[in-house]
Backbone and ligand atoms as CSV (ligand in chain L), in Angstrom:
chain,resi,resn,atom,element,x,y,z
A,1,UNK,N,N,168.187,198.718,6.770
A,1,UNK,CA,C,169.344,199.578,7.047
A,1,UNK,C,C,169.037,201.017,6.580
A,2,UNK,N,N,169.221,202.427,7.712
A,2,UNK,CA,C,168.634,203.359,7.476
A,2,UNK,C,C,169.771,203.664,6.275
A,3,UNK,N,N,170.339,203.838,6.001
A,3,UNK,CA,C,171.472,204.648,5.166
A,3,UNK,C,C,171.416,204.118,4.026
A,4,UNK,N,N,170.695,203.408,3.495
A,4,UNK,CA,C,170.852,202.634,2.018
A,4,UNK,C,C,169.804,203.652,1.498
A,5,UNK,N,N,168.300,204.090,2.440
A,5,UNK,CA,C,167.637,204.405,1.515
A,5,UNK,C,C,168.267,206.139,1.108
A,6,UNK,N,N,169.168,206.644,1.715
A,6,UNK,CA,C,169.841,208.232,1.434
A,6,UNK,C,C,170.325,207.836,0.015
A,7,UNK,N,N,171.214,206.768,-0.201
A,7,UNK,CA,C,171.922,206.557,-1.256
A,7,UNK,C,C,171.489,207.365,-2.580
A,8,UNK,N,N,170.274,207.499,-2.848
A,8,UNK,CA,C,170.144,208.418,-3.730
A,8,UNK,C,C,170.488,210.041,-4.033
A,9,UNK,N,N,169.963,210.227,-2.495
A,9,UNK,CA,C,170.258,211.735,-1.873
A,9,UNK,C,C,172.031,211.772,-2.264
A,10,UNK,N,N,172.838,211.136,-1.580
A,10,UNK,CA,C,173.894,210.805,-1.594
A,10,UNK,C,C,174.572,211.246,-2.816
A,11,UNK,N,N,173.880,210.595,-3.993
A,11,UNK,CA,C,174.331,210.572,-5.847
A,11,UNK,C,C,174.310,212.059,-5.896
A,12,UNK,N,N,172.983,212.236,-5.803
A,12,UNK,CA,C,173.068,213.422,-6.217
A,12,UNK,C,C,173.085,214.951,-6.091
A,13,UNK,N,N,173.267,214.763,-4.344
A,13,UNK,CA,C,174.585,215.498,-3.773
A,13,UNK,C,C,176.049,216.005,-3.863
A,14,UNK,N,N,176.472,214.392,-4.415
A,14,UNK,CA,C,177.952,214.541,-4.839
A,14,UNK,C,C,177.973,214.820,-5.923
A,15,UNK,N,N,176.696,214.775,-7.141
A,15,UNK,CA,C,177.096,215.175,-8.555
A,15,UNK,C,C,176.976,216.722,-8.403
A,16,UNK,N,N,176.395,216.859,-7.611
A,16,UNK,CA,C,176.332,218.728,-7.671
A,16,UNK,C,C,177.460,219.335,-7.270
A,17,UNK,N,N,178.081,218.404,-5.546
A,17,UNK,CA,C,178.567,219.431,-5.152
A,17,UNK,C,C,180.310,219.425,-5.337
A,18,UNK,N,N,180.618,218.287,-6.224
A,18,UNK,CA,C,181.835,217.823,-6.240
A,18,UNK,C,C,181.703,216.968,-8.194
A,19,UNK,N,N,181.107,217.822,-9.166
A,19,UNK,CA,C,180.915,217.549,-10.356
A,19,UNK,C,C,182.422,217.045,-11.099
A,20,UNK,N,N,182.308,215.903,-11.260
A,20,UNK,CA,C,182.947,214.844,-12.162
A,20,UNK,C,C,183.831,215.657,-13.351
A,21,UNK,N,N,182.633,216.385,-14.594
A,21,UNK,CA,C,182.758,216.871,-15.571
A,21,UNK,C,C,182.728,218.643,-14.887
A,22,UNK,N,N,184.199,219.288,-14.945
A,22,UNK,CA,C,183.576,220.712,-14.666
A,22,UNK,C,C,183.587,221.791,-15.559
A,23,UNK,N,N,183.792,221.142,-16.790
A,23,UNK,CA,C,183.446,222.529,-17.886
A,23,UNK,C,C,183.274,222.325,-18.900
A,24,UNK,N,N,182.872,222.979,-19.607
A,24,UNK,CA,C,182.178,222.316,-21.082
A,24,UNK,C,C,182.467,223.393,-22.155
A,25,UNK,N,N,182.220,223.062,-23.606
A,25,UNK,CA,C,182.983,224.361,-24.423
A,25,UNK,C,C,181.785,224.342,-25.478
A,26,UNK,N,N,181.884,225.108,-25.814
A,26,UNK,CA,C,179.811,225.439,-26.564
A,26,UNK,C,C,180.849,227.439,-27.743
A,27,UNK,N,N,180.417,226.855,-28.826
A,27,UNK,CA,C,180.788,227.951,-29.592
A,27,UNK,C,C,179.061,229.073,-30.257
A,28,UNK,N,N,179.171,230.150,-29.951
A,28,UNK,CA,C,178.444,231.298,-29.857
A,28,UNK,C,C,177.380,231.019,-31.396
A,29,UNK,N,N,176.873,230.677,-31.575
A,29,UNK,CA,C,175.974,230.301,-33.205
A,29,UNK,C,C,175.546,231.815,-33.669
A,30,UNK,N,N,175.140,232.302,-33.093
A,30,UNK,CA,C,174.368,234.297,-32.906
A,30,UNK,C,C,174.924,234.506,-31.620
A,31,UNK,N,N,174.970,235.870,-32.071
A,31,UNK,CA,C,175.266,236.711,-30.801
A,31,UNK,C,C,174.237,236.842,-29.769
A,32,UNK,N,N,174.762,236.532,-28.421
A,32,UNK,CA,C,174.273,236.240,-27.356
A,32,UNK,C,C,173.983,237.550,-26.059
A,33,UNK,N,N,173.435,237.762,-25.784
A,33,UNK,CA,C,173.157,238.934,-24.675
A,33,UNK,C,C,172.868,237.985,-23.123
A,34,UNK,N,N,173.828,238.104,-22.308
A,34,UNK,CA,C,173.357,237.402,-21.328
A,34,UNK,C,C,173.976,238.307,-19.809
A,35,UNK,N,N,173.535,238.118,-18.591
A,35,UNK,CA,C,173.659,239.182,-17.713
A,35,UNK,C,C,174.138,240.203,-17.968
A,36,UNK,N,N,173.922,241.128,-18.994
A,36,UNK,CA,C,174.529,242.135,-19.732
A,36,UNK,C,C,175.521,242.055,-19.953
A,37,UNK,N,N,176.219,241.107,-20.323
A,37,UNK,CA,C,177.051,241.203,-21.489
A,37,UNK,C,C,176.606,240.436,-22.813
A,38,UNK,N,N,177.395,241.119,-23.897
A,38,UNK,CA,C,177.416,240.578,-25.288
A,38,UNK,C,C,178.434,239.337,-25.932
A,39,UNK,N,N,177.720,238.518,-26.053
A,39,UNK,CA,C,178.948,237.424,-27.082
A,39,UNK,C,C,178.976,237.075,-28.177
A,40,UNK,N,N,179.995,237.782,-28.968
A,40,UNK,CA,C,180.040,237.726,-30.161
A,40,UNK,C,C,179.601,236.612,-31.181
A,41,UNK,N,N,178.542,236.675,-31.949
A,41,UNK,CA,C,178.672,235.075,-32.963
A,41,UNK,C,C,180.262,234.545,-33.364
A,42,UNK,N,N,180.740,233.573,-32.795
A,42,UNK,CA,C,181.632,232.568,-33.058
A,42,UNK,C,C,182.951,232.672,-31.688
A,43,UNK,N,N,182.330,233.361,-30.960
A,43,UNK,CA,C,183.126,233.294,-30.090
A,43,UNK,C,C,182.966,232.060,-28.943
A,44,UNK,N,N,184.237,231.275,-28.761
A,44,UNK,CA,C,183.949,230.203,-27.938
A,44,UNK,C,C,183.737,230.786,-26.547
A,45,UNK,N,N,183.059,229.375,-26.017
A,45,UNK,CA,C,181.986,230.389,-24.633
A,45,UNK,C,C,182.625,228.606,-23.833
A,46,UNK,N,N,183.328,228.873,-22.359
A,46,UNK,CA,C,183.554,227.726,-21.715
A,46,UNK,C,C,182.342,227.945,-20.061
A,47,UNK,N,N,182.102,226.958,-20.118
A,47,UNK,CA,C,180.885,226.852,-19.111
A,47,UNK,C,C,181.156,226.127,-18.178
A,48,UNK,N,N,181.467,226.712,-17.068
A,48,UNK,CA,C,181.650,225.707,-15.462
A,48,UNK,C,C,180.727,225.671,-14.863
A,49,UNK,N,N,180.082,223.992,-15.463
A,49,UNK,CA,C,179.173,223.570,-14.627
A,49,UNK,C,C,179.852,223.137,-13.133
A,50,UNK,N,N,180.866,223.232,-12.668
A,50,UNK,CA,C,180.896,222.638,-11.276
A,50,UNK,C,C,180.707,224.481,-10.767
A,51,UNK,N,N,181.028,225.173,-11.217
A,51,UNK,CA,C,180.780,226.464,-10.917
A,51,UNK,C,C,178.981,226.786,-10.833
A,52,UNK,N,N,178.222,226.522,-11.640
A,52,UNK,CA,C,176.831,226.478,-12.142
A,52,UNK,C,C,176.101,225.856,-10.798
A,53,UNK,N,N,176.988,225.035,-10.629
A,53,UNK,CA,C,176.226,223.797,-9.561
A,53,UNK,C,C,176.428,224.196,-8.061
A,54,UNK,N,N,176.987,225.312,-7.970
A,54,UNK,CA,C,177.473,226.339,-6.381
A,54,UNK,C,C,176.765,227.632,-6.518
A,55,UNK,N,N,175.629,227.972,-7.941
A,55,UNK,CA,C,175.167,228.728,-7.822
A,55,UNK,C,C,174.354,229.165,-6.249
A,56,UNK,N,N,174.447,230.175,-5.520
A,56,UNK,CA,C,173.662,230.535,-4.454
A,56,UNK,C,C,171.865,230.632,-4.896
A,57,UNK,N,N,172.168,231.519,-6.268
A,57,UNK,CA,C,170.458,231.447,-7.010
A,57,UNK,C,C,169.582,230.173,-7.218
A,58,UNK,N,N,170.325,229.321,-7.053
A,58,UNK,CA,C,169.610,228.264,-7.411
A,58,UNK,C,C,169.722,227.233,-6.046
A,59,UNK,N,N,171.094,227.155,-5.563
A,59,UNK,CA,C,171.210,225.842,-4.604
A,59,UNK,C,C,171.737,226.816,-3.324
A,60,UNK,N,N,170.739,227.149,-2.409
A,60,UNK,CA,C,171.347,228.065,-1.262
A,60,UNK,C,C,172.083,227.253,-0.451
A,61,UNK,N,N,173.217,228.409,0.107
A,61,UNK,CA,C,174.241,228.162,1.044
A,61,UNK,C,C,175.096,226.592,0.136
A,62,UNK,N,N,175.538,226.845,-0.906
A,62,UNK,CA,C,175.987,226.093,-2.070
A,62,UNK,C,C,177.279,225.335,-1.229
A,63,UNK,N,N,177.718,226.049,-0.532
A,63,UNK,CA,C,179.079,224.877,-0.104
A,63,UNK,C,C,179.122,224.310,1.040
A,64,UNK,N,N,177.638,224.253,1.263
A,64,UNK,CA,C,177.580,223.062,2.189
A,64,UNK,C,C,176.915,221.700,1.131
A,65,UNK,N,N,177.803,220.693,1.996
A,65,UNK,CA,C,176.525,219.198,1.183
A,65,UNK,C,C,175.906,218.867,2.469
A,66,UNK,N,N,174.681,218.786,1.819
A,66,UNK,CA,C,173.395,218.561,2.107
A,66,UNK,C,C,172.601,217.583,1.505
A,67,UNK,N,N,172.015,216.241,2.310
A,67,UNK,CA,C,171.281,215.301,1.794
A,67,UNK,C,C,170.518,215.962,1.556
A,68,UNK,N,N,169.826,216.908,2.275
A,68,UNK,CA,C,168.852,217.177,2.055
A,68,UNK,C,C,167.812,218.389,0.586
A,69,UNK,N,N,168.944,218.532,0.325
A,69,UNK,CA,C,168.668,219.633,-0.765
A,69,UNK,C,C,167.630,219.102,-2.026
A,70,UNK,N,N,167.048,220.029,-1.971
A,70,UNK,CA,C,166.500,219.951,-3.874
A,70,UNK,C,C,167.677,220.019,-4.774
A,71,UNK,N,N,168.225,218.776,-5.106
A,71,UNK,CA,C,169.398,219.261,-6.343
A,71,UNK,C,C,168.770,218.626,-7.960
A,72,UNK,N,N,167.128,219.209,-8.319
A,72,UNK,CA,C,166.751,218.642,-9.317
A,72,UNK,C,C,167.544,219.278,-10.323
A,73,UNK,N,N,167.976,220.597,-10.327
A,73,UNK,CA,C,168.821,221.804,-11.453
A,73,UNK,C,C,170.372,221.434,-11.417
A,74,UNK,N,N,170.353,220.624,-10.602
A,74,UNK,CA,C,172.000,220.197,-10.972
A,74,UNK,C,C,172.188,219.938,-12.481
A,75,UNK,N,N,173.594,220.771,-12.842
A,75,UNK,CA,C,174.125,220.775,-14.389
A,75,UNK,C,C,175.104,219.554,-14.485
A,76,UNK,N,N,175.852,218.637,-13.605
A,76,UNK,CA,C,176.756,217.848,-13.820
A,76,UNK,C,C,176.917,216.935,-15.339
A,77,UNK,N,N,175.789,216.733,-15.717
A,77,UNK,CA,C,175.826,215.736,-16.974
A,77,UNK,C,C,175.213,216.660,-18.103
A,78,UNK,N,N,175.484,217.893,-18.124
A,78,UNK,CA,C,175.029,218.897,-19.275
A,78,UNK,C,C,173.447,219.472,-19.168
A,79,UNK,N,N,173.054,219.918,-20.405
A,79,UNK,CA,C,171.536,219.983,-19.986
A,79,UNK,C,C,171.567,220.709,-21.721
A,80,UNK,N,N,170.153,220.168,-22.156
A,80,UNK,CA,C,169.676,220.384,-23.935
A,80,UNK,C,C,170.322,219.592,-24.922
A,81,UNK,N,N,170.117,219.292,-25.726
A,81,UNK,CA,C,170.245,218.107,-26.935
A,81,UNK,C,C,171.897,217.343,-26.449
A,82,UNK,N,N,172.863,218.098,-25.863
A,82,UNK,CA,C,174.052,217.200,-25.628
A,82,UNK,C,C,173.637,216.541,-24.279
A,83,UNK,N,N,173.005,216.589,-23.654
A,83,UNK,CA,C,172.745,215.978,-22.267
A,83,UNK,C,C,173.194,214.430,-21.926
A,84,UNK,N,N,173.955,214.566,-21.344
A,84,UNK,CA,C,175.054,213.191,-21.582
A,84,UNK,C,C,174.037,211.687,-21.822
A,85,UNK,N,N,174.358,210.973,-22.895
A,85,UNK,CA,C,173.434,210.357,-22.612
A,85,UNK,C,C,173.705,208.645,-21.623
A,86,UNK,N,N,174.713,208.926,-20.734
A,86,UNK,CA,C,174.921,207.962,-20.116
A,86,UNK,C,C,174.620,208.242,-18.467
A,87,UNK,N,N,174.203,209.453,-18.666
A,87,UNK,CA,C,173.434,209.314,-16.858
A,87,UNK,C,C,172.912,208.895,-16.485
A,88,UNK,N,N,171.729,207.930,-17.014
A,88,UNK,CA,C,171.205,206.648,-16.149
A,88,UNK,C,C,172.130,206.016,-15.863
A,89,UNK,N,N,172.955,205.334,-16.685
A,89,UNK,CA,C,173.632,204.562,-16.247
A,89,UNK,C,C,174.867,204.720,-15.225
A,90,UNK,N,N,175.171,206.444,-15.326
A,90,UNK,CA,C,176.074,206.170,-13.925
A,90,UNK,C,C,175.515,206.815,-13.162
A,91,UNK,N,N,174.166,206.891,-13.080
A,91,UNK,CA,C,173.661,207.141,-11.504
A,91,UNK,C,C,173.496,205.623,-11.385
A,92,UNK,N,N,172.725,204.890,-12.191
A,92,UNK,CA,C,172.572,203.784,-11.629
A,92,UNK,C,C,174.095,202.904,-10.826
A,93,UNK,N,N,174.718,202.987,-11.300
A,93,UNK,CA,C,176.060,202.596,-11.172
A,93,UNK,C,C,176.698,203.083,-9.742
A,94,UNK,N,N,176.855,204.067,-9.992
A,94,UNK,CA,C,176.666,204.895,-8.440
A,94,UNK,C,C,175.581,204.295,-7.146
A,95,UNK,N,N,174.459,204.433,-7.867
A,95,UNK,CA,C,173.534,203.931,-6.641
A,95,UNK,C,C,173.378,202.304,-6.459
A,96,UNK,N,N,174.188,201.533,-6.910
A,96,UNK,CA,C,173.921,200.102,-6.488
A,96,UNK,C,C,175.655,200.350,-5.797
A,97,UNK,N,N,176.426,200.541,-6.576
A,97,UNK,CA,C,178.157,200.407,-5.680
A,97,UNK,C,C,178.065,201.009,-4.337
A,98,UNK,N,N,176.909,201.953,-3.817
A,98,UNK,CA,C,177.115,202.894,-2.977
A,98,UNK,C,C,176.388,201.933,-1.372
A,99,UNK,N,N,175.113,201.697,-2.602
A,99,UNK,CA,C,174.376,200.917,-1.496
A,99,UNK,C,C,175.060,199.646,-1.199
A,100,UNK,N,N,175.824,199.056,-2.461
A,100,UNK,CA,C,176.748,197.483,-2.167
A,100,UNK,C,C,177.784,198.134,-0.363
A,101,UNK,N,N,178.660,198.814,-0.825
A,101,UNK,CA,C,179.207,199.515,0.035
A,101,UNK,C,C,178.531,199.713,1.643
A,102,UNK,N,N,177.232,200.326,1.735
A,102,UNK,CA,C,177.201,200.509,2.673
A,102,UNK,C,C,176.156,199.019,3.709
A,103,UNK,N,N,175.724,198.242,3.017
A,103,UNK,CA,C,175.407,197.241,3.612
A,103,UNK,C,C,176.517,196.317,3.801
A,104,UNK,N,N,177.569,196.373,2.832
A,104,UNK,CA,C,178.574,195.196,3.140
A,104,UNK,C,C,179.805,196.249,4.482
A,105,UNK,N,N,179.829,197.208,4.333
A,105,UNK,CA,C,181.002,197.931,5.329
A,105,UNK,C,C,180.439,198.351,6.583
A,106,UNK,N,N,180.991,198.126,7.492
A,106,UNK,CA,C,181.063,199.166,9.054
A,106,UNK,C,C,180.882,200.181,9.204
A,107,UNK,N,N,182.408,200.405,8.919
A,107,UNK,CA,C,182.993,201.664,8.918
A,107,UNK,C,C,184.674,200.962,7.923
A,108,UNK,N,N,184.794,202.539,8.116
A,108,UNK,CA,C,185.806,202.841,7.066
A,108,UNK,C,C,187.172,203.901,7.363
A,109,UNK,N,N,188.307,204.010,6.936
A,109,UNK,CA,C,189.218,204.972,7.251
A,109,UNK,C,C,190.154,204.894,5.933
A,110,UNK,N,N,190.171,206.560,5.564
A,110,UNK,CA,C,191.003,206.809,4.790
A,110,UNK,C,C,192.171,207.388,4.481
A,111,UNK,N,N,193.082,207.137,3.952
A,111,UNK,CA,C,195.026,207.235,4.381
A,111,UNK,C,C,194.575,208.468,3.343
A,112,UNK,N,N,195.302,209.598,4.216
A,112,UNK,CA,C,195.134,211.393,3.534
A,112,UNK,C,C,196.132,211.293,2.850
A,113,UNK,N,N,197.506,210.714,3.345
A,113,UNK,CA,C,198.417,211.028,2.901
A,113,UNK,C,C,198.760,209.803,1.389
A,114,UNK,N,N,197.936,209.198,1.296
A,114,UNK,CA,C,197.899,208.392,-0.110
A,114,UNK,C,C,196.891,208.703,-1.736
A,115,UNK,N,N,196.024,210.176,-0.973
A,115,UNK,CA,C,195.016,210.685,-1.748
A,115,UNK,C,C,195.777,211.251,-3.246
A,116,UNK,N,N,195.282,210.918,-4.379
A,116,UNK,CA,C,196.058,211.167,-5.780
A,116,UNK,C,C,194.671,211.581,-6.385
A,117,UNK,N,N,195.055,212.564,-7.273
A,117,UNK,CA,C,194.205,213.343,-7.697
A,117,UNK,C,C,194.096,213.264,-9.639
A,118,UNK,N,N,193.173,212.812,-10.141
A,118,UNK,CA,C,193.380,212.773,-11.201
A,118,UNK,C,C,193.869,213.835,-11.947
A,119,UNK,N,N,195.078,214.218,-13.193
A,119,UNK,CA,C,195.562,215.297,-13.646
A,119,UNK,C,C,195.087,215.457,-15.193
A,120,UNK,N,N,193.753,216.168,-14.876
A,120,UNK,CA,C,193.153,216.411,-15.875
A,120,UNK,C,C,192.598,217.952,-15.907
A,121,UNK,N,N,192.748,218.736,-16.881
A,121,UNK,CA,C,191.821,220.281,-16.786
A,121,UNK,C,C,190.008,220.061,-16.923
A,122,UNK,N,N,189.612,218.626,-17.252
A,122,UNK,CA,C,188.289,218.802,-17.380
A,122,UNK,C,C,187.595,217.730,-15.916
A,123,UNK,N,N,188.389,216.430,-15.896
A,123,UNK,CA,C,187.576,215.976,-15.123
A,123,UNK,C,C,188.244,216.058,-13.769
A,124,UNK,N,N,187.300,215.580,-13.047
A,124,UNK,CA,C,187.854,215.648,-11.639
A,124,UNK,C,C,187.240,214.355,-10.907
A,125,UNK,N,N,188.360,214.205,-10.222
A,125,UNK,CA,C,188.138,212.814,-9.663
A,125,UNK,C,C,189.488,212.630,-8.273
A,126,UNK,N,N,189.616,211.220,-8.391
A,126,UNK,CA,C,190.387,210.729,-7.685
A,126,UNK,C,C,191.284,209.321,-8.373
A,127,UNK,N,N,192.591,209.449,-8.604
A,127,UNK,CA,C,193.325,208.279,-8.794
A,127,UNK,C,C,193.166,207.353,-8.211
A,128,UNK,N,N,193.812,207.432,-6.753
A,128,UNK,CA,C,193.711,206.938,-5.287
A,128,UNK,C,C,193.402,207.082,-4.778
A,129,UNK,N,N,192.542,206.429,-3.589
A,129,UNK,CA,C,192.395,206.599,-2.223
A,129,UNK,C,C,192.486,205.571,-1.376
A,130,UNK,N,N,193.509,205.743,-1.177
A,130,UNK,CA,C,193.896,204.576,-0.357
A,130,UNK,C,C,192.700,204.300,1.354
A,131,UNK,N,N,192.000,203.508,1.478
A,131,UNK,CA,C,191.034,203.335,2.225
A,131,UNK,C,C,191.178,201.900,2.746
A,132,UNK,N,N,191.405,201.694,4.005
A,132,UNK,CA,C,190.915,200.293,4.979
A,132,UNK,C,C,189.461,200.510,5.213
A,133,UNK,N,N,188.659,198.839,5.219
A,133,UNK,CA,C,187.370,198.768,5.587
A,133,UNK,C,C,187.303,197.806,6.662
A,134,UNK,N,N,185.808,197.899,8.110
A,134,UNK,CA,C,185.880,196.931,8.580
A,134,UNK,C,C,184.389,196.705,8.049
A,135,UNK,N,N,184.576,195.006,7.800
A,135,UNK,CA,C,183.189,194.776,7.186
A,135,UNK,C,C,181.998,194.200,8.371
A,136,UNK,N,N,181.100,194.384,7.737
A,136,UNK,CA,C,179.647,194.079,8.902
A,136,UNK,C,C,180.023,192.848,9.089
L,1,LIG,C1,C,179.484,210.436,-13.619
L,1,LIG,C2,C,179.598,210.041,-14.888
L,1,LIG,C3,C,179.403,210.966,-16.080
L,1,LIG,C4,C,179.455,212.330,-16.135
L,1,LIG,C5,C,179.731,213.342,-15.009
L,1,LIG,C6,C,179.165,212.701,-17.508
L,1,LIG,C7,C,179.087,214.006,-17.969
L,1,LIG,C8,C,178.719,214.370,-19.246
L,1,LIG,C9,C,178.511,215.728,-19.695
L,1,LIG,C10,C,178.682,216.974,-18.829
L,1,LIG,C11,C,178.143,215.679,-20.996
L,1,LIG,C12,C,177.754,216.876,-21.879
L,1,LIG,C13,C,178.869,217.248,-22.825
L,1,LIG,C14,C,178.539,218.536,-23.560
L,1,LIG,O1,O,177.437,219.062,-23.441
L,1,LIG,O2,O,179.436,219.061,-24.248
L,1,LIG,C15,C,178.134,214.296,-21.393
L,1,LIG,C16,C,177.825,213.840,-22.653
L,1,LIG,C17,C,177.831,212.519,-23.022
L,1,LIG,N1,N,178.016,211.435,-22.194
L,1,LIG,FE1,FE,178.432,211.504,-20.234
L,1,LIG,N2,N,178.962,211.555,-18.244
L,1,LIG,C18,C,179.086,210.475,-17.405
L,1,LIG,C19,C,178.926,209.149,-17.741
L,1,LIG,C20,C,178.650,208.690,-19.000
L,1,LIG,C21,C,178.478,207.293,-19.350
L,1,LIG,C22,C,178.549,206.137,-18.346
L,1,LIG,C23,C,178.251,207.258,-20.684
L,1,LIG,C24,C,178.022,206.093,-21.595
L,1,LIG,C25,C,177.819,204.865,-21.198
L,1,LIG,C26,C,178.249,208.627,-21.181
L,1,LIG,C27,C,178.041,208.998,-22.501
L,1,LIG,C28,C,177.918,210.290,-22.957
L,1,LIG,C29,C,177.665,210.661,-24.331
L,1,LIG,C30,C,177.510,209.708,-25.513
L,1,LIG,C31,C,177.590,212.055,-24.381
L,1,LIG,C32,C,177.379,212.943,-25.604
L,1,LIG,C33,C,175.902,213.270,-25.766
L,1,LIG,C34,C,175.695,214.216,-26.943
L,1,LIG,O3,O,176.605,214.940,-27.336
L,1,LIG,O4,O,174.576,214.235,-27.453
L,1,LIG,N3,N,178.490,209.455,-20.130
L,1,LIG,N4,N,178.474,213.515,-20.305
C-alpha cells in the first residue's frame, strides 16, 4: 500500500506545520544580543516554536504542507538539554496509529460542524472530531 510508506513524511509534516506545543518560556541567564536586539539578564523570553516552524529562512513557502519537505529543523519538541524527551515515543505513536489507520480505512469524512478545539494558551490540538469511516 503506497501511502503507508509517506506515513513518516506525514509525522513530520504535521509536527512542523500544525505544532502540538506552540510556545515555550526560557528566562534570559546573561544578556542576550539577538537580531539586534538586546535582552536583558532575567528577562523572561517566550518562544513560538509553531511560529519558528513557518520560518520562510529555514522551511520555504512555510504555509504550504508538503510531504515533501526537508523538515529535519523542525522545533516542535524543543531543541538543547530540554528537548522533550518523549519524542520517540510520540512519533512512534503517531507513525504506527497513522499507518493502523490508513491500511484499515478507505476513505473517510469529517463533520466541520462538530470540530472542538482544545482551550488551552499552550497546546493545540483537537477535542473533537467528529469523523465517519468506510473501512477496506
Ligand atoms: C506530540 C507529542 C509531544 C510534543 C509536541 C512534546 C513537546 C515537548 C516540548 C516542546 C518540550 C520542551 C519543553 C521546554 O523546552 O521547555 C518537551 C519536553 C518534555 N517532554 Fe514532550 N512532547 C510530546 C510528547 C511527550 C511524551 C509522549 C513524553 C513522555 C512519555 C514527553 C515527555 C517530556 C519530558 C519529560 C520533557 C522535559 C524534558 C526536559 O526538560 O529535559 N513528551 N516536550
Amino acid at each position: 500500500m503506497a501511502e503507508v510508506t509517506r506515513v513518516t513524511d506525514w509525522v513530520e509534516e504535521t509536527l512542523r506545520f500544525d505544532a502540538s506545543s506552540q510556545m515555550l518560556l526560557r528566562v534570559a541567564r546573561v544578556p542576550l544580543e539577538l537580531h539586534g536586539c538586546t535582552i536583558p539578564e532575567g528577562d523572561r523570553v517566550l518562544l513560538l516554536v509553531g511560529s519558528a516552524n513557518r520560518d520562510e529562512t529555514v522551511f520555504p513557502d512555510p504555509d504550504r504542507y508538503d510531504l515533501d519537505r526537508d523538515t529535519s529543523r523542525l522545533v516542535s519538541f524543543g531543541n538543547g538539554r530540554h528537548f522533550c524527551m518523549g519524542a520517540p515515543l510520540a512519533r512512534m505513536e503517531a507513525r504506527i496509529g497513522l499507518a493502523e489507520l490508513v491500511k484499515g480505512v478507505a476513505s473517510y469524512d469529517v463533520d466541520p460542524d462538530g470540530i472542538e478545539r482544545v482551550h488551552s494558551i499552550n497546546v493545540r490540538g483537537l477535542a473533537a472530531l467528529p469523523t465517519s469511516v468506510v473501512l477496506r
